[in-house]
N, C-alpha and C positions, 0 to 999 in steps of 0.2 A: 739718458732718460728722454721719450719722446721723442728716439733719433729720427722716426719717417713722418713728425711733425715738426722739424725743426722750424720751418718759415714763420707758423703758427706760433708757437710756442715763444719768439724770438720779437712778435707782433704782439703779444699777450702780455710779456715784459714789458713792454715800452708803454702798453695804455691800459691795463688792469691793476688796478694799485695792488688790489687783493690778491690776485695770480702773482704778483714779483713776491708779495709778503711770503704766501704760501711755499714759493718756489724758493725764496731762501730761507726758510725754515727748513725746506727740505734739505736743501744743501750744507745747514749746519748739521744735520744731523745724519746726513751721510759721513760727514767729515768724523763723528764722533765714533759712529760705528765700526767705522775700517780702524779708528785708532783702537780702540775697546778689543777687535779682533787679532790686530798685530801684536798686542800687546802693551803699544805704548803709553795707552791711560788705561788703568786696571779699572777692571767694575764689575760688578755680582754677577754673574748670569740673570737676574729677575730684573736688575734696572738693564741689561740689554736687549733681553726682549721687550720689554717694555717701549727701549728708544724706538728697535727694528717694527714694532705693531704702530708706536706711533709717525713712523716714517712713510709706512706703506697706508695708512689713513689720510695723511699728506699727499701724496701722490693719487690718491685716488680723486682728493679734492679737486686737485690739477685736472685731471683727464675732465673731470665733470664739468668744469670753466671750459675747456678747448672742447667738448661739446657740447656745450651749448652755445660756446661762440660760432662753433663751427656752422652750427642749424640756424642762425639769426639772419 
């Protein structure tokens, strides 16, 4: 995620409380999705789209931090 803003990204962890919250939100719920997809925690199709809409609302949050940090 964010690989051609690593440095940002990496600086937005360290001093944006809210960017690390968001960003590990994100990251549980990648973790959840790939499991839901392998198989190995079964779940409805409605609660995985569900996780997958609210993962990609997450990550949109993200971008919207690393630009506005970016413009400051």
């Amino acid at each position: 995620m964010f690989e051609h803003r690593k440095d940002q990204m990496e600086a937005l962890l360290k001093e944006n409380e809210e960017f690390r919250r968001l960003y590990n939100h994100h990251q549980q719920l990648e973790k959840r999705v790939i499991a839901a997809e392998n198989g190995t925690a079964p779940i409805e199709d409605l609660a995985l789209n569900k996780m997958k809409r609210e993962k990609l609302k997450t990550k949109d949050q993200l971008a919207r931090i690393m630009d506005q940090a970016q413009a400051a």
